[in-house]
PAVOMI-62056 format. One record per residue (C-alpha): residue number from 1; residue in one letter; z, x, y. Coordinates in steps of 0.5 Angstrom, whole numbers, plus 2048, in hexadecimal, padded with zeros to 3 digits. Layout:
<rec><seq>NUM</seq><type>a</type><zz>Z</zz><xx>X</xx><yy>Y</yy></rec>
...
This chain:
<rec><seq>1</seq><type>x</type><zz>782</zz><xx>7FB</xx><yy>853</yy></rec>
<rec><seq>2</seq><type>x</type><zz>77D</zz><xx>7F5</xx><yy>852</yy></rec>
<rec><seq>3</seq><type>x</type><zz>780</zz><xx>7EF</xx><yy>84F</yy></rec>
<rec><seq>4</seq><type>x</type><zz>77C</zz><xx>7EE</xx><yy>848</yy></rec>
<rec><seq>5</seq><type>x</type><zz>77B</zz><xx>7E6</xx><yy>846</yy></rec>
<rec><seq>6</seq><type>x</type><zz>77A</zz><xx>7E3</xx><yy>840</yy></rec>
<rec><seq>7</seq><type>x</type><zz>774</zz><xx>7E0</xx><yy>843</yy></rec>
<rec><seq>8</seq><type>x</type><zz>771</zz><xx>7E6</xx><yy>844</yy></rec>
<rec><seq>9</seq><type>x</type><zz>772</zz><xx>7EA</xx><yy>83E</yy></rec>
<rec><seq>10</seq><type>x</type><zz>76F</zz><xx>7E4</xx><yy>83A</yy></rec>
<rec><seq>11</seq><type>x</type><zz>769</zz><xx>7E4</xx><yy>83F</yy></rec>
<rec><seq>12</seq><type>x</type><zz>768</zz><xx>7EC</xx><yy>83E</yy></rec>
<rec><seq>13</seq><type>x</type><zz>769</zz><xx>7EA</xx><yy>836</yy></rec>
<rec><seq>14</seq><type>x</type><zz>764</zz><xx>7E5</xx><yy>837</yy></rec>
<rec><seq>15</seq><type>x</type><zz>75E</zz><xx>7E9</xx><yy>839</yy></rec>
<rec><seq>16</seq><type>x</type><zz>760</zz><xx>7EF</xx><yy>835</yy></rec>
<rec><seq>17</seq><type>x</type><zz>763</zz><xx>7ED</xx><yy>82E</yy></rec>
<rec><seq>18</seq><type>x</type><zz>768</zz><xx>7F3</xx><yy>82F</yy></rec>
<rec><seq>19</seq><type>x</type><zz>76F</zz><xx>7F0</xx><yy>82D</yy></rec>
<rec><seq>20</seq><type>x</type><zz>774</zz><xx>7ED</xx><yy>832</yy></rec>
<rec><seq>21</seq><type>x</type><zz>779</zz><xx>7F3</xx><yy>831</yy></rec>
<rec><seq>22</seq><type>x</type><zz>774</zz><xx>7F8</xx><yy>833</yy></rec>
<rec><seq>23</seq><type>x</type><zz>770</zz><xx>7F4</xx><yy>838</yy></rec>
<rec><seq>24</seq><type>x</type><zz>777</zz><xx>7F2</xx><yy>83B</yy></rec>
<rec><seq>25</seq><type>x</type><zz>778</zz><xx>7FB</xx><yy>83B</yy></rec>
<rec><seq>26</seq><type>x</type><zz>771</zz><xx>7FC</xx><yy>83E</yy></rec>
<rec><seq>27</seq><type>x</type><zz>773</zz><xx>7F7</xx><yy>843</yy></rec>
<rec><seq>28</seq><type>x</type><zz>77A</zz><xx>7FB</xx><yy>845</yy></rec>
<rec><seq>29</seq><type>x</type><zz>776</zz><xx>802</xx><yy>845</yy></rec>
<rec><seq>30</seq><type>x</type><zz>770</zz><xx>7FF</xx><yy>849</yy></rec>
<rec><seq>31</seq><type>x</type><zz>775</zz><xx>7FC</xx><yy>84E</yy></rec>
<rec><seq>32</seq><type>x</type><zz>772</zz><xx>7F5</xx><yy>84D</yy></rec>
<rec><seq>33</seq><type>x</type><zz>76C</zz><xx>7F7</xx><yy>84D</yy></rec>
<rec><seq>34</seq><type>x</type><zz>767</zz><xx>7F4</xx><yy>849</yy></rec>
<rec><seq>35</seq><type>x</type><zz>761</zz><xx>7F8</xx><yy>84A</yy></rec>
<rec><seq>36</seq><type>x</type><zz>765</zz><xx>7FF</xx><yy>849</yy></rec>
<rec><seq>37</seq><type>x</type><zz>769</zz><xx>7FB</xx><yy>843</yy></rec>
<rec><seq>38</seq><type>x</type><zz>763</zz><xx>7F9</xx><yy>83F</yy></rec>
<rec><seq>39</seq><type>x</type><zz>760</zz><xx>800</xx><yy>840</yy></rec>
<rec><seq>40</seq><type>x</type><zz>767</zz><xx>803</xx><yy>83D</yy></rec>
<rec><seq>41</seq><type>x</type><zz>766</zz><xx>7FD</xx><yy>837</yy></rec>
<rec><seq>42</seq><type>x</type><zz>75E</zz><xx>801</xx><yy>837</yy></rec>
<rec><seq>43</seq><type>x</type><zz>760</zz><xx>808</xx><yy>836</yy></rec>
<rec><seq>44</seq><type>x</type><zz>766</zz><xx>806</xx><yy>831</yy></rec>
<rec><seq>45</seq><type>x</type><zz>761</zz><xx>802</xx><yy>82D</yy></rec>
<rec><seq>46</seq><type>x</type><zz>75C</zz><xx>807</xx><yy>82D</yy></rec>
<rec><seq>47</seq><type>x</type><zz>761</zz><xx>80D</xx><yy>82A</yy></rec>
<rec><seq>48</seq><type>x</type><zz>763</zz><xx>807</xx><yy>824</yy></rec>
<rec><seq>49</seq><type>x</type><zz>75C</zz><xx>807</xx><yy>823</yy></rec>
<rec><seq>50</seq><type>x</type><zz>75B</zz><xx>80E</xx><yy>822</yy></rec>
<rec><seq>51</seq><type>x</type><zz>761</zz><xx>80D</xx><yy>81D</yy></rec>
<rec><seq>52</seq><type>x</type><zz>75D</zz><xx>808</xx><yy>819</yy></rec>
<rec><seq>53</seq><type>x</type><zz>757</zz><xx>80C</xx><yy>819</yy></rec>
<rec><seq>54</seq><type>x</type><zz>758</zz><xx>80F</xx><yy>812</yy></rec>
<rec><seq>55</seq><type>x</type><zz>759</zz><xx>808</xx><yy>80F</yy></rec>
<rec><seq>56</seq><type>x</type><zz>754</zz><xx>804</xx><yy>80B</yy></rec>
<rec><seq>57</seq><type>x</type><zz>750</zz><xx>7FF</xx><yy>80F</yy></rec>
<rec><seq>58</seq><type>x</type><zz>74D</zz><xx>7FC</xx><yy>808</yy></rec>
<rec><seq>59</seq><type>x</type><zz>74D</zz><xx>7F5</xx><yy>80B</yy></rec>
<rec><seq>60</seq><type>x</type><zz>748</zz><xx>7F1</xx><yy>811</yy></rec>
<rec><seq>61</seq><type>x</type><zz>743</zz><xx>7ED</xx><yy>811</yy></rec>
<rec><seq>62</seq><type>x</type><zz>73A</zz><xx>7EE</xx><yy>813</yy></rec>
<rec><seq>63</seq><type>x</type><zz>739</zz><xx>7EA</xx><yy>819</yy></rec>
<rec><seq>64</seq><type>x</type><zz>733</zz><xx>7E9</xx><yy>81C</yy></rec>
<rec><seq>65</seq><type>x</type><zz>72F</zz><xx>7E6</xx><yy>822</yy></rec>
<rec><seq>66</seq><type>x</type><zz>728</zz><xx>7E4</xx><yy>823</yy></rec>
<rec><seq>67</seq><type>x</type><zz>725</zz><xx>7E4</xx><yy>82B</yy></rec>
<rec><seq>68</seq><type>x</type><zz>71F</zz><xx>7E2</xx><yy>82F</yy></rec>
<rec><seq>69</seq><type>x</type><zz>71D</zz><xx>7DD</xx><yy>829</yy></rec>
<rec><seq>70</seq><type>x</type><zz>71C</zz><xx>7E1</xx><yy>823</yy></rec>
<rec><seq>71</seq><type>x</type><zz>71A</zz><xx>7E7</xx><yy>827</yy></rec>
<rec><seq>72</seq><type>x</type><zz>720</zz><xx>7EC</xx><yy>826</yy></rec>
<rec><seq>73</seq><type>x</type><zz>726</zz><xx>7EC</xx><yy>820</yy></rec>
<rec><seq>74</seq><type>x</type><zz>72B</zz><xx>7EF</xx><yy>81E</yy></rec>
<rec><seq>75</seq><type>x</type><zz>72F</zz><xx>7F1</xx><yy>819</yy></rec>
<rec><seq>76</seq><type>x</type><zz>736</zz><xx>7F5</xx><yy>819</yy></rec>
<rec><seq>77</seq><type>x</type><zz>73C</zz><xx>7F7</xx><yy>815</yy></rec>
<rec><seq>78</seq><type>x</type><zz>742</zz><xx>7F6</xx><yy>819</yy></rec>
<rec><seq>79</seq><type>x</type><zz>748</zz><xx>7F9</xx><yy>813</yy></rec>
<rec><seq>80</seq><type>x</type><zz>751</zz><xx>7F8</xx><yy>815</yy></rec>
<rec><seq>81</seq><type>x</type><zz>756</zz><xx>7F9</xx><yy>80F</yy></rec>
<rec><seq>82</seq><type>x</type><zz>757</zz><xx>7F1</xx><yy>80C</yy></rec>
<rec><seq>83</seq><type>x</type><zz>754</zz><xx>7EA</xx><yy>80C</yy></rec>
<rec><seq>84</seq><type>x</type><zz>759</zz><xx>7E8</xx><yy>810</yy></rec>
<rec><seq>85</seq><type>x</type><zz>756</zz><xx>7EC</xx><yy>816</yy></rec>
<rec><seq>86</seq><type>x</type><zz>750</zz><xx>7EA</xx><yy>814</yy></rec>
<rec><seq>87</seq><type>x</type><zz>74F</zz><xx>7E3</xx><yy>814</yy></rec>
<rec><seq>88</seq><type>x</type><zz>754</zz><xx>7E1</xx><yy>81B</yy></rec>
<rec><seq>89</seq><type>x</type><zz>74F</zz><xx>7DF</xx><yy>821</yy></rec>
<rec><seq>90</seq><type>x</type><zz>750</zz><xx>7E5</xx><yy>825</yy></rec>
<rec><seq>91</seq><type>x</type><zz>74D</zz><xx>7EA</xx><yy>81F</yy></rec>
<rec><seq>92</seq><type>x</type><zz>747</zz><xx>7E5</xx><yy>81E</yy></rec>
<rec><seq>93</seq><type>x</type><zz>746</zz><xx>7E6</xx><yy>826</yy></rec>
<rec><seq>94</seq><type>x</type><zz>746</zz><xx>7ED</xx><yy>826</yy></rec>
<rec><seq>95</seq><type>x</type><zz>741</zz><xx>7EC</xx><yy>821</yy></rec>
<rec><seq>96</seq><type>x</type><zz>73C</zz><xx>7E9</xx><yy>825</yy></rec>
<rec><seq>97</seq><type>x</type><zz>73D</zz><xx>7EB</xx><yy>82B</yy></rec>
<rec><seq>98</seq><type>x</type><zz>73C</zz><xx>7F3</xx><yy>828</yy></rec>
<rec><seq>99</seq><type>x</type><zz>735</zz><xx>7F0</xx><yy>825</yy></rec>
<rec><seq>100</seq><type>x</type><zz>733</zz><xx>7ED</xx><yy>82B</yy></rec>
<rec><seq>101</seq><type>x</type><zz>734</zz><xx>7F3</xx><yy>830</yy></rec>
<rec><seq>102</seq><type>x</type><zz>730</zz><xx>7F7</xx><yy>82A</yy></rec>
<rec><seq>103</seq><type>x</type><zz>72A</zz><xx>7F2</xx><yy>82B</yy></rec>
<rec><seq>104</seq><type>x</type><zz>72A</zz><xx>7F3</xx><yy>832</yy></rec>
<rec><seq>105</seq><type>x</type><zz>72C</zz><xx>7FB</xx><yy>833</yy></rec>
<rec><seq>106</seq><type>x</type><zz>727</zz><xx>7FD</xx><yy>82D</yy></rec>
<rec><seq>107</seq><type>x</type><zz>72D</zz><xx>803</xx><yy>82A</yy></rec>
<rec><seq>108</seq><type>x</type><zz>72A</zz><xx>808</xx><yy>825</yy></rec>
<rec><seq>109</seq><type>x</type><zz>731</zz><xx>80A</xx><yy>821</yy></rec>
<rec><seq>110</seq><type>x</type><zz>737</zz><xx>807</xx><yy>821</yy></rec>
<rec><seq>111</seq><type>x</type><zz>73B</zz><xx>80E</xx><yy>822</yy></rec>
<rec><seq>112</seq><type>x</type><zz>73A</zz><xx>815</xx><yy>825</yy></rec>
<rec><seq>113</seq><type>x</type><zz>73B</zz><xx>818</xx><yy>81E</yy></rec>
<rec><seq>114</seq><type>x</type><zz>735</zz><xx>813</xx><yy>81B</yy></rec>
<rec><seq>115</seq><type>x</type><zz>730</zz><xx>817</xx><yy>820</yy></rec>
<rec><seq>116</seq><type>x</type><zz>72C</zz><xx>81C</xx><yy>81C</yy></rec>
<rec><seq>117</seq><type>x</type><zz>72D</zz><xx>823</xx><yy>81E</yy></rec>
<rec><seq>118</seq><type>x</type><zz>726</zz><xx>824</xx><yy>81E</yy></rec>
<rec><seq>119</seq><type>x</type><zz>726</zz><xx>81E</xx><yy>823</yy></rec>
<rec><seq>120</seq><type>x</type><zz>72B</zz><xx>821</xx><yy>827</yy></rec>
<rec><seq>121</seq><type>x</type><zz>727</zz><xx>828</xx><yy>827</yy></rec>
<rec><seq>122</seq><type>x</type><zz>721</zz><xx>824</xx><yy>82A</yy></rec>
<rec><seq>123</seq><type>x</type><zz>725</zz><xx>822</xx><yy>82F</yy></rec>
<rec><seq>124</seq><type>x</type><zz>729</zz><xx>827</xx><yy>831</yy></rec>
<rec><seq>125</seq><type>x</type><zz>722</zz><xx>82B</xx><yy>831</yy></rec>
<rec><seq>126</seq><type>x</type><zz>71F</zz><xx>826</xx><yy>836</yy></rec>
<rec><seq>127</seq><type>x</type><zz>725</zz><xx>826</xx><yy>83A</yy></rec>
<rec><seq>128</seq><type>x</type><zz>726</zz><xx>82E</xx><yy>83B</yy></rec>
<rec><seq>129</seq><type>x</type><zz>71F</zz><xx>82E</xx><yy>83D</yy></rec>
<rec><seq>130</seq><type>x</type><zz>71F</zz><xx>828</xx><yy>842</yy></rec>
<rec><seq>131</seq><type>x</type><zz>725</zz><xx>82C</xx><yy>845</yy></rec>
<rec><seq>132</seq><type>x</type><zz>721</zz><xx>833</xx><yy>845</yy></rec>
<rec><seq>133</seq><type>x</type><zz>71B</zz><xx>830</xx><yy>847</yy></rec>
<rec><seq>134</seq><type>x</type><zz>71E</zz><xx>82C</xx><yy>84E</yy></rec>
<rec><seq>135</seq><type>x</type><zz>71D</zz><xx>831</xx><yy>854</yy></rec>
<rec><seq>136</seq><type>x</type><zz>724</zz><xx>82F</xx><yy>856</yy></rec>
<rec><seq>137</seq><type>x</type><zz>728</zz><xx>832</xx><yy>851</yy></rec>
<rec><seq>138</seq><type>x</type><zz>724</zz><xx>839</xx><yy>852</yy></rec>
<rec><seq>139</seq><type>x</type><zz>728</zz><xx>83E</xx><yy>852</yy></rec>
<rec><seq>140</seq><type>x</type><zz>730</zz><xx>83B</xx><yy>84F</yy></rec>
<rec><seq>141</seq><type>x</type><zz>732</zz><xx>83F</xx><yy>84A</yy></rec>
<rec><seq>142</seq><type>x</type><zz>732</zz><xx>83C</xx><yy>842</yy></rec>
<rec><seq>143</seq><type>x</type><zz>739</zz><xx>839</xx><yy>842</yy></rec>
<rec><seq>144</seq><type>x</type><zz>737</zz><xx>834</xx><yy>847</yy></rec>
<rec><seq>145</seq><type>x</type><zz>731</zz><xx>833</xx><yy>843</yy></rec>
<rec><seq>146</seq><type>x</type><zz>734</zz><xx>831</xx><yy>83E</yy></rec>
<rec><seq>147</seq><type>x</type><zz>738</zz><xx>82C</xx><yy>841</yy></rec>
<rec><seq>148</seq><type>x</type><zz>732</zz><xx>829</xx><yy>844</yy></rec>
<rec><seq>149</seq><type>x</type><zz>730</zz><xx>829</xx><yy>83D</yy></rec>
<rec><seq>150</seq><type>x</type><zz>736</zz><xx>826</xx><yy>83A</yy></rec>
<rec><seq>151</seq><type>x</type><zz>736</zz><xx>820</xx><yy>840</yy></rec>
<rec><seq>152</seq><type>x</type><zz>72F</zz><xx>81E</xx><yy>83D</yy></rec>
<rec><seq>153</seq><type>x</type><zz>730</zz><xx>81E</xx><yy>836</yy></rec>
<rec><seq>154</seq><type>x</type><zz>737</zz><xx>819</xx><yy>838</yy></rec>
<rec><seq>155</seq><type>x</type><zz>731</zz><xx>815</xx><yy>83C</yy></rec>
<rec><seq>156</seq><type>x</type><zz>72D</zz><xx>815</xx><yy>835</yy></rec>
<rec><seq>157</seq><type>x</type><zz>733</zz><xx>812</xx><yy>832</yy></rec>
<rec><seq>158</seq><type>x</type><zz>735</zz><xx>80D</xx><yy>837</yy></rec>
<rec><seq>159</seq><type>x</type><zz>72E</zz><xx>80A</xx><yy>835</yy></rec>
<rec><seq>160</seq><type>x</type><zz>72D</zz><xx>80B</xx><yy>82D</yy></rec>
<rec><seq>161</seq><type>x</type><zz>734</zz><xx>80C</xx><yy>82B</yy></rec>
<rec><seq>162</seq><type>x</type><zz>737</zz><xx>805</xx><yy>82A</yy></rec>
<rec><seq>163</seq><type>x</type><zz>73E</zz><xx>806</xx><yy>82B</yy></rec>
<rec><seq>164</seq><type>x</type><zz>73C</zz><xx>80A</xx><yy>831</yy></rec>
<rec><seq>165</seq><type>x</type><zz>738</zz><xx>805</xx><yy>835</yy></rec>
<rec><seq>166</seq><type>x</type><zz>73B</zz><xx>801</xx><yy>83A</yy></rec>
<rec><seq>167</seq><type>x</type><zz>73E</zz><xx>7FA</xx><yy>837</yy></rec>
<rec><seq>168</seq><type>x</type><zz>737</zz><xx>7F5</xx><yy>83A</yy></rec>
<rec><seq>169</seq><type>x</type><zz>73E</zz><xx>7F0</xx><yy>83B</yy></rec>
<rec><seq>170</seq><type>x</type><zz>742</zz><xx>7F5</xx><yy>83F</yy></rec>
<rec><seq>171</seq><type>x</type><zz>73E</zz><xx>7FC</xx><yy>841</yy></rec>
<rec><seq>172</seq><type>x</type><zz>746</zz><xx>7FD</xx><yy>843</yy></rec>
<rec><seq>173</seq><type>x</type><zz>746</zz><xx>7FF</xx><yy>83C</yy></rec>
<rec><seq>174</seq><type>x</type><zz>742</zz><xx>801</xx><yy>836</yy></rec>
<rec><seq>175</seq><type>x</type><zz>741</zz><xx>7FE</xx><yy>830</yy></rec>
<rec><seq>176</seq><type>x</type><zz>746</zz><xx>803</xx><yy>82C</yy></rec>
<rec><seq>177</seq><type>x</type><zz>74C</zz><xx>802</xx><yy>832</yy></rec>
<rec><seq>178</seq><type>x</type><zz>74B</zz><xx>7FA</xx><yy>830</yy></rec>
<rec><seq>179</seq><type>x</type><zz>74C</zz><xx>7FC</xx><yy>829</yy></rec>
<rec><seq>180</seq><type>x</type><zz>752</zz><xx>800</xx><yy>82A</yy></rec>
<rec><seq>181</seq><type>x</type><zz>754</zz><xx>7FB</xx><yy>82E</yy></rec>
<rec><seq>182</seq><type>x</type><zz>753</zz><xx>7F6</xx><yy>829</yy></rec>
<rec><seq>183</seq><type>x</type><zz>757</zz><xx>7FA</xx><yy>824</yy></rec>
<rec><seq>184</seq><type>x</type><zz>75E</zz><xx>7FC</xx><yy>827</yy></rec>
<rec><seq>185</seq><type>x</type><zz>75E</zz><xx>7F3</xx><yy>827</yy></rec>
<rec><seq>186</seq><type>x</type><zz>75D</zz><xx>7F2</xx><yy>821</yy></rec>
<rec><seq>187</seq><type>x</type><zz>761</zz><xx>7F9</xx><yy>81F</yy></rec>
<rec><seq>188</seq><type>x</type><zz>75C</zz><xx>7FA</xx><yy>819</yy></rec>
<rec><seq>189</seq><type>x</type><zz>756</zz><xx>7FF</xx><yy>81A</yy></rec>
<rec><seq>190</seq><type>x</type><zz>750</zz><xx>7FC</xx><yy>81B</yy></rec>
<rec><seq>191</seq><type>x</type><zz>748</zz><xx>801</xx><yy>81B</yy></rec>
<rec><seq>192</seq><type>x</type><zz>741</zz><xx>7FF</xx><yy>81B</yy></rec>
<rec><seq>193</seq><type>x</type><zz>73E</zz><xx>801</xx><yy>815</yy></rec>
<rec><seq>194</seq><type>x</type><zz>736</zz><xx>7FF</xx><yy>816</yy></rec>
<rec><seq>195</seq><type>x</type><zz>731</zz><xx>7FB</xx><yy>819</yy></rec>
<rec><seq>196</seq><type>x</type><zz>72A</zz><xx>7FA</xx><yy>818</yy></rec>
<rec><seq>197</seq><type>x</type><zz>726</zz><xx>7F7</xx><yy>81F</yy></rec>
<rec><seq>198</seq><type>x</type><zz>71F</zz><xx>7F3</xx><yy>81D</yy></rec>
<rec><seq>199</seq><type>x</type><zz>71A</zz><xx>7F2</xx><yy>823</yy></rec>
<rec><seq>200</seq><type>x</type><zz>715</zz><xx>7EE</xx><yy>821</yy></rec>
<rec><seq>201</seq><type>x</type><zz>70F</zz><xx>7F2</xx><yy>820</yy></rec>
<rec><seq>202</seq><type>x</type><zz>711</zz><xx>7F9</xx><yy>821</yy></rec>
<rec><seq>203</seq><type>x</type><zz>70E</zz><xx>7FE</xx><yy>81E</yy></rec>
<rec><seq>204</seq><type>x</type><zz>708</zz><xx>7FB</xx><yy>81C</yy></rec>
<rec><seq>205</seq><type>x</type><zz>700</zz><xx>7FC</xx><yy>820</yy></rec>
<rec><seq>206</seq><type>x</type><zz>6FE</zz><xx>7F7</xx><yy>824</yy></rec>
<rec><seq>207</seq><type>x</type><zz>6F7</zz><xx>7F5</xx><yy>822</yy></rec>
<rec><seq>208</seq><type>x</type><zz>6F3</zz><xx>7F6</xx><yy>829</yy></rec>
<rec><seq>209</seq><type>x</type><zz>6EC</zz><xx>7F5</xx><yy>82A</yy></rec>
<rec><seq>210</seq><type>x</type><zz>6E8</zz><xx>7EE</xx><yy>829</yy></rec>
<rec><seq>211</seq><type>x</type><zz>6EB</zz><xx>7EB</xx><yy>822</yy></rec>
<rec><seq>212</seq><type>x</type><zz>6E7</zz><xx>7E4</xx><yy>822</yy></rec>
<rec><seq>213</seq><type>x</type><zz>6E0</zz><xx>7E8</xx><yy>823</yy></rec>
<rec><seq>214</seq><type>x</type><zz>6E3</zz><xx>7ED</xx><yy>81D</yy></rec>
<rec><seq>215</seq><type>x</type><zz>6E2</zz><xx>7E7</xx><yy>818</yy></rec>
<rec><seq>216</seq><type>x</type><zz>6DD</zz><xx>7E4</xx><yy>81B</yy></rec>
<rec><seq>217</seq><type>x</type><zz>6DA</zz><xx>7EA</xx><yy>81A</yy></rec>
<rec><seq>218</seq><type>x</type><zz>6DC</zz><xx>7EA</xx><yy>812</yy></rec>
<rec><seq>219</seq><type>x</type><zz>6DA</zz><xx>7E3</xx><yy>810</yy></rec>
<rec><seq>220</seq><type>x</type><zz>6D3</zz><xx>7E4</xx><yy>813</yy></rec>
């Protein structure tokens, strides 16, 4: 068996905030390697997390993130379980980094369950009739429709869905595997609760045409 030294183990706690025991028994069970022991440490964070899920998370903070010189904010509601949590430079950055990727990513729902259900009908429509109507898919029978259908609407989620799209810091993950993450290390469970995008000017009609002659035309 590979010989686990303390150097190692500290490095592995280091970039996982797991404790030193359980890094050191990640360690022995990935034979000293740290790729297979962070992916161990990962998936028993996520089975705590799980655990934490019925918890109150009543405390956070609302950060926000202002880009292109005014041009796009936003605001979001990043909830865990005590102040403590809330107010440590890791959780304040988590904060930030989530408020900028929703002003670069343009996300329309935190979860899958905020999606509407007539929304969701919309688009399972659409979908189904995209599939139908593609002539490559003549002739396959409704189950492997309905699976192309499926792949669609993940394909929806992945673009509006905020804790399904692909963190914009690190695709390799998306932006509720980051918050997962962050969570088994704090040990407390941590869930966007809202958020609110502003884009300068959206929603309002652009006057076109010549506006100078317009009043001059008015004042005579």
């Amino acid at each position: 068996m590979a010989e686990i030294t303390a150097a190692a183990v500290k490095q592995l706690r280091e970039k996982t905030g797991a404790g030193m025991m359980e890094c050191k028994n990640a360690l022995i069970e990935a034979e000293a390697n740290e790729e297979k022991a962070i992916e161990i440490l990962r998936k028993r964070g996520l089975a705590s997390v799980r655990e934490r899920e019925g918890r109150l998370a009543a405390e956070g903070i609302v950060g926000s993130y202002i880009h292109m010189g005014g041009k796009v904010g936003v605001l979001v509601e990043l909830n865990c379980e005590t102040d403590f949590v809330a107010r440590g430079e890791e959780f304040q950055q988590l904060v930030k980094d989530i408020a900028m990727h929703i002003a670069a990513a343009e996300p329309r729902y935190v979860s899958r369950e905020a999606v509407p259900e007539n929304v969701l009908g919309k688009e399972r429509e659409i979908a189904r009739a995209q599939a139908t109507n593609d002539p490559k898919n003549a002739n396959k029978p409704d189950q492997v429709i309905e699976k192309i259908v499926d792949g669609r609407m993940n394909k929806f989620y992945e673009e509006t869905v905020l804790n399904d799209q692909p963190f914009v810091k690190d695709p390799s993950k998306t932006v509720g595997e980051l918050v997962t993450e962050k969570a088994a290390k704090t040990g407390e469970r941590i869930a966007i609760r809202r958020f609110t995008r502003y884009k300068m000017g959206e929603g309002l009609e652009r006057r076109s045409g010549d506006f100078g002659g317009e009043v001059a035309s008015l004042l005579g």
